[in-house]
C-alpha positions as CSV (number, residue, x, y, z in Angstrom):
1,X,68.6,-2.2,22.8
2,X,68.9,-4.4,19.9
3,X,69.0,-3.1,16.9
4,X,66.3,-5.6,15.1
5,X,64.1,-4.6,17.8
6,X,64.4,-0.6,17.5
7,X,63.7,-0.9,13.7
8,X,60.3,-3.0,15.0
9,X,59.3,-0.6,17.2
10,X,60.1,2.1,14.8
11,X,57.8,0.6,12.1
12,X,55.2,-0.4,14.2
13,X,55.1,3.6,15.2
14,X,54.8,4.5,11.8
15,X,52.3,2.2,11.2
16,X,50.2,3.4,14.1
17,X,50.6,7.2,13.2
18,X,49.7,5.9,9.6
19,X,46.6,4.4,11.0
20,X,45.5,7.4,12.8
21,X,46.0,9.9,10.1
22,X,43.7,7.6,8.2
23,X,41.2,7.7,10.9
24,X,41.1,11.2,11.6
25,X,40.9,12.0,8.3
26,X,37.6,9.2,7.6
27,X,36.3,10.9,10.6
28,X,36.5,14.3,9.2
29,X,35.1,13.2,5.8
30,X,32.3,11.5,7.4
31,X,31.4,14.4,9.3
32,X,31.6,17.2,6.1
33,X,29.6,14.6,4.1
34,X,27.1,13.9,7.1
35,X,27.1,18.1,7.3
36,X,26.3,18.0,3.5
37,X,23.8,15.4,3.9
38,X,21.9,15.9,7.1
39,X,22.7,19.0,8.3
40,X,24.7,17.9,11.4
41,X,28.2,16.9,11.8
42,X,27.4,13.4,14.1
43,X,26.3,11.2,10.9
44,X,24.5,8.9,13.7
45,X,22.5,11.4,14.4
46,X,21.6,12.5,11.1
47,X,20.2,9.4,10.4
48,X,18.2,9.5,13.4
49,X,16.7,12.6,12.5
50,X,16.2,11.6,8.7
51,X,14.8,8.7,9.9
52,X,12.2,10.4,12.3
53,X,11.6,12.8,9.2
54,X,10.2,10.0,6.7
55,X,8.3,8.7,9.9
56,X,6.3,12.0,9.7
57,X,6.2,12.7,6.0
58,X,3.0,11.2,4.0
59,X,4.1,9.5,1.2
60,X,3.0,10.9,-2.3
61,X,0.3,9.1,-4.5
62,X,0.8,8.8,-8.4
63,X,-3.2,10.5,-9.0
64,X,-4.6,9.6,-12.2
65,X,-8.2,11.3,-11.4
66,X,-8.6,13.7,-14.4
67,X,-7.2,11.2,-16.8
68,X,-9.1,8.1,-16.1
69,X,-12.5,9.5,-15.1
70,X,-13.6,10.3,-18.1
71,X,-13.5,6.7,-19.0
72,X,-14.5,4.9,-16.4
73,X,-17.8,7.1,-16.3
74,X,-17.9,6.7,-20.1
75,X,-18.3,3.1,-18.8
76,X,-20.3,3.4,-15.7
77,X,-22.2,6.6,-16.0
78,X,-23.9,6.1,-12.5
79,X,-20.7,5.5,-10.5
80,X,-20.2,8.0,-8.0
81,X,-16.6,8.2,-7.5
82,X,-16.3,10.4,-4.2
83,X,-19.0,7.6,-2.8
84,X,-16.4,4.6,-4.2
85,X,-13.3,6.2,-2.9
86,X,-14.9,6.5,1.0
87,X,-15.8,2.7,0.0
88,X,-12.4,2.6,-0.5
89,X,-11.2,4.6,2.9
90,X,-13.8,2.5,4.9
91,X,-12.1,-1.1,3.3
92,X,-8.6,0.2,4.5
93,X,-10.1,1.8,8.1
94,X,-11.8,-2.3,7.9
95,X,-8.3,-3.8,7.2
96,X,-6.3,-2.3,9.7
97,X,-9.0,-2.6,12.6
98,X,-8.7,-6.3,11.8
99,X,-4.9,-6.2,12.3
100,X,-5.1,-4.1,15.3
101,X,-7.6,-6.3,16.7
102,X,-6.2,-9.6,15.1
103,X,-10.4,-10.3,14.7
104,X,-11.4,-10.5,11.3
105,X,-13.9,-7.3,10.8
106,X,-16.8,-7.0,8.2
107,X,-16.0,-5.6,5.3
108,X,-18.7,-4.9,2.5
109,X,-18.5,-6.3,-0.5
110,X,-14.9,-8.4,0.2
111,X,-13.4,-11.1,-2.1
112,X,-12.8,-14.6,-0.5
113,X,-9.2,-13.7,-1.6
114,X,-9.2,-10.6,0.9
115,X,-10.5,-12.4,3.5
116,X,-7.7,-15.0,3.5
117,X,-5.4,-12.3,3.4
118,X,-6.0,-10.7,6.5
119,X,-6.0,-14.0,8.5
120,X,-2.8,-14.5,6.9
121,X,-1.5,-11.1,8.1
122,X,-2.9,-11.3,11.3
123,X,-1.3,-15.0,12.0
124,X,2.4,-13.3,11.0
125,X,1.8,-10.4,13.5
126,X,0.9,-12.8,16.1
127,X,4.2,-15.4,15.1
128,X,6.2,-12.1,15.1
129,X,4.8,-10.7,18.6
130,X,4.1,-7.4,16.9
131,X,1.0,-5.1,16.9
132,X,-0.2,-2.5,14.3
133,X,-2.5,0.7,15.7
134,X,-3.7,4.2,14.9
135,X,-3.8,4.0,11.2
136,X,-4.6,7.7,9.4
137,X,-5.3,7.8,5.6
138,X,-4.1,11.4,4.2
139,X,-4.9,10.9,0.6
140,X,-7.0,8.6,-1.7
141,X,-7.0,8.7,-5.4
142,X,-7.0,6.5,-8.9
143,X,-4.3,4.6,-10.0
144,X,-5.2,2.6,-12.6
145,X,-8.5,1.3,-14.7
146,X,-8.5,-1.9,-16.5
147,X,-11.5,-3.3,-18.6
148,X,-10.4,-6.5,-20.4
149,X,-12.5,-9.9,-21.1
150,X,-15.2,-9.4,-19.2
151,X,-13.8,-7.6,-15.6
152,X,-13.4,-3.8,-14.8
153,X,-10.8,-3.3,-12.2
154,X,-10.2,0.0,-10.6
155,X,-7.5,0.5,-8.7
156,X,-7.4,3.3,-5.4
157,X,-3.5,4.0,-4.2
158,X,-4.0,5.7,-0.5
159,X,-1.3,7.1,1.5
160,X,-1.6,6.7,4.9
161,X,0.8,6.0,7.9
162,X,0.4,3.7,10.8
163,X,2.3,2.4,14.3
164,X,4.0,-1.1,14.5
165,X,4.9,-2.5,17.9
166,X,6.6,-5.1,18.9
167,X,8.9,-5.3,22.6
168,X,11.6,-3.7,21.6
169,X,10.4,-1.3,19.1
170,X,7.6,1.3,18.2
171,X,8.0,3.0,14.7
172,X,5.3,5.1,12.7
173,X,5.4,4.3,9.3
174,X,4.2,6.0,6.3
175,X,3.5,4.2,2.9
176,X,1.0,3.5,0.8
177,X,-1.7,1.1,-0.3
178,X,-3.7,-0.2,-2.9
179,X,-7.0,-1.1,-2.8
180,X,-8.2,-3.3,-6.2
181,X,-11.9,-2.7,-6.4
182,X,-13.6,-5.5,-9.3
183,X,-16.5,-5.9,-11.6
184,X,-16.8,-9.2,-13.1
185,X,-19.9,-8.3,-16.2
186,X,-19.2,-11.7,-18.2
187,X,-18.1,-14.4,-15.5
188,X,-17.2,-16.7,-18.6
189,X,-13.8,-15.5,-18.5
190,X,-13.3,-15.7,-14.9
191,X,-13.8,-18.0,-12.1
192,X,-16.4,-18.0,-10.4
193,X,-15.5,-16.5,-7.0
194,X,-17.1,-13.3,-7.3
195,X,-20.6,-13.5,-8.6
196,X,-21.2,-10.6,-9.2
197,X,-22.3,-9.8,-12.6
198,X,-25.6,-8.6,-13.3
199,X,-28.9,-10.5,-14.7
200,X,-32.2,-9.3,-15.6
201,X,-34.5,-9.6,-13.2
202,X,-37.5,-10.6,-15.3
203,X,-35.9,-13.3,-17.3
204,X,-32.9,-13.9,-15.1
205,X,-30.4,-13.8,-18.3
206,X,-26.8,-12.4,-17.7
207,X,-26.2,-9.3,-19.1
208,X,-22.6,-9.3,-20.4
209,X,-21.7,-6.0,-21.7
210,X,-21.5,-2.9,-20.3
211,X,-23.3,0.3,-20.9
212,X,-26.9,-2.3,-21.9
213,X,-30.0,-0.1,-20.3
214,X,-32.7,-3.1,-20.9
215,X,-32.2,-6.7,-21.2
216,X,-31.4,-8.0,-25.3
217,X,-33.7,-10.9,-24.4
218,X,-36.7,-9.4,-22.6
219,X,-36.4,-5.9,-23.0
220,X,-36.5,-5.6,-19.4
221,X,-35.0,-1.7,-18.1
222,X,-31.9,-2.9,-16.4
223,X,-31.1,-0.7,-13.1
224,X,-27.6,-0.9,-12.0
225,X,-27.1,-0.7,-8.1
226,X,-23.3,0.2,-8.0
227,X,-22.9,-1.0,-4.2
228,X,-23.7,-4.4,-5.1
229,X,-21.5,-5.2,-8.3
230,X,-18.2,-4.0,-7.6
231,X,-16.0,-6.2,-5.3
232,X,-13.2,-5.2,-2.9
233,X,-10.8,-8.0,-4.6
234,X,-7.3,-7.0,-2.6
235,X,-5.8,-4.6,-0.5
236,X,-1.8,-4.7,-0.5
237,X,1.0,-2.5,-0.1
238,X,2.8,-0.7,-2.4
């Protein structure tokens, strides 16, 4: 045998043996760390089953309940909050029965903006061939409260999970949403979308502060029916 071509063969052997050290020993790593990790020394499967763990696991929800109703009842005395957050649960049970269904269905009190949305969302299922279904909310609670020039916005953060489909795949996922619920009291600072602030009902003059229990024109005994001047402005996830 020629002797260029033994000292070829002998490097390609060390090359090969070099090559399979270094894959045994990645293969070994991989499996401690994937032991370390997930429990289980096949990494593929780990994932698997970390994946199919976060599909039943409820995402938390950052609760800001004993903080911020103090003020926002400081602000609205009348607001029931346990009646606004099933408002809230009934918006996002009305959101995802209009995805499911890919038919827009009536929800109380919905911006124009919300609206739009969902045909929007509806329209990318259908381009995507996918299908959402058996939404479950575990958790509701307050996020956020804003009061600035003129609007009140309350924001909800839900954790909930739901099923997308599509040909190939069907996958529960949990996250969670945010439901922005809005009260517009001096609609000169805003556009006028919502109309919802409140006027006297004797004189018919807008009453652009909060907290006023009769009219600073007529002297008219406002009543403030809570159902009717806060808006479900948008629903998005988070």
């Amino acid at each position: 045998m020629d002797f260029t071509v033994l000292i070829i063969l002998i490097v390609v052997s060390i090359i090969m043996i070099i090559l399979v050290g270094v894959f045994i020993y990645m293969k070994n790593k991989l499996s401690n760390i994937s032991k370390q990790v997930f429990g289980t020394s096949n990494i593929i499967e780990g994932f698997k089953n970390q994946e199919l763990e976060l599909s039943e696991t409820p995402k938390s929800v950052s609760s800001m309940d004993s903080v911020l109703i103090p003020k926002i009842k400081k602000d609205f005395p009348e607001l029931e909050i346990d009646s606004i957050k099933s408002s809230v649960d009934n918006t996002l049970i009305k959101y995802f029965k209009s995805l499911e269904k890919k038919k827009i269905q009536s929800i109380e009190n919905a911006s124009d903006k919300l609206t739009s949305k969902i045909l929007h969302e509806i329209e990318s299922l259908n381009n995507k061939q996918e299908s959402i279904h058996s939404m479950k909310i575990h958790r509701t609670v307050i996020n956020s409260y804003k009061n600035n020039k003129g609007t009140c916005v309350i924001t909800f953060q839900s954790s909930l999970e739901y099923i997308k489909e599509s040909k190939k795949v069907k996958k529960k996922i949990q996250t969670r949403f945010n439901t922005n619920m809005i009260y517009v009291y001096n609609e000169d600072n805003v556009d006028g979308e919502y109309g919802v602030s409140l006027n006297c009902k004797n004189c018919g003059a807008p009453i652009k502060e909060l907290g006023v229990k009769s009219c600073p024109y007529c002297g008219t005994g406002i009543m403030i029916t809570t159902s009717k001047i806060w808006k479900i402005d948008d629903v998005y996830e988070n």
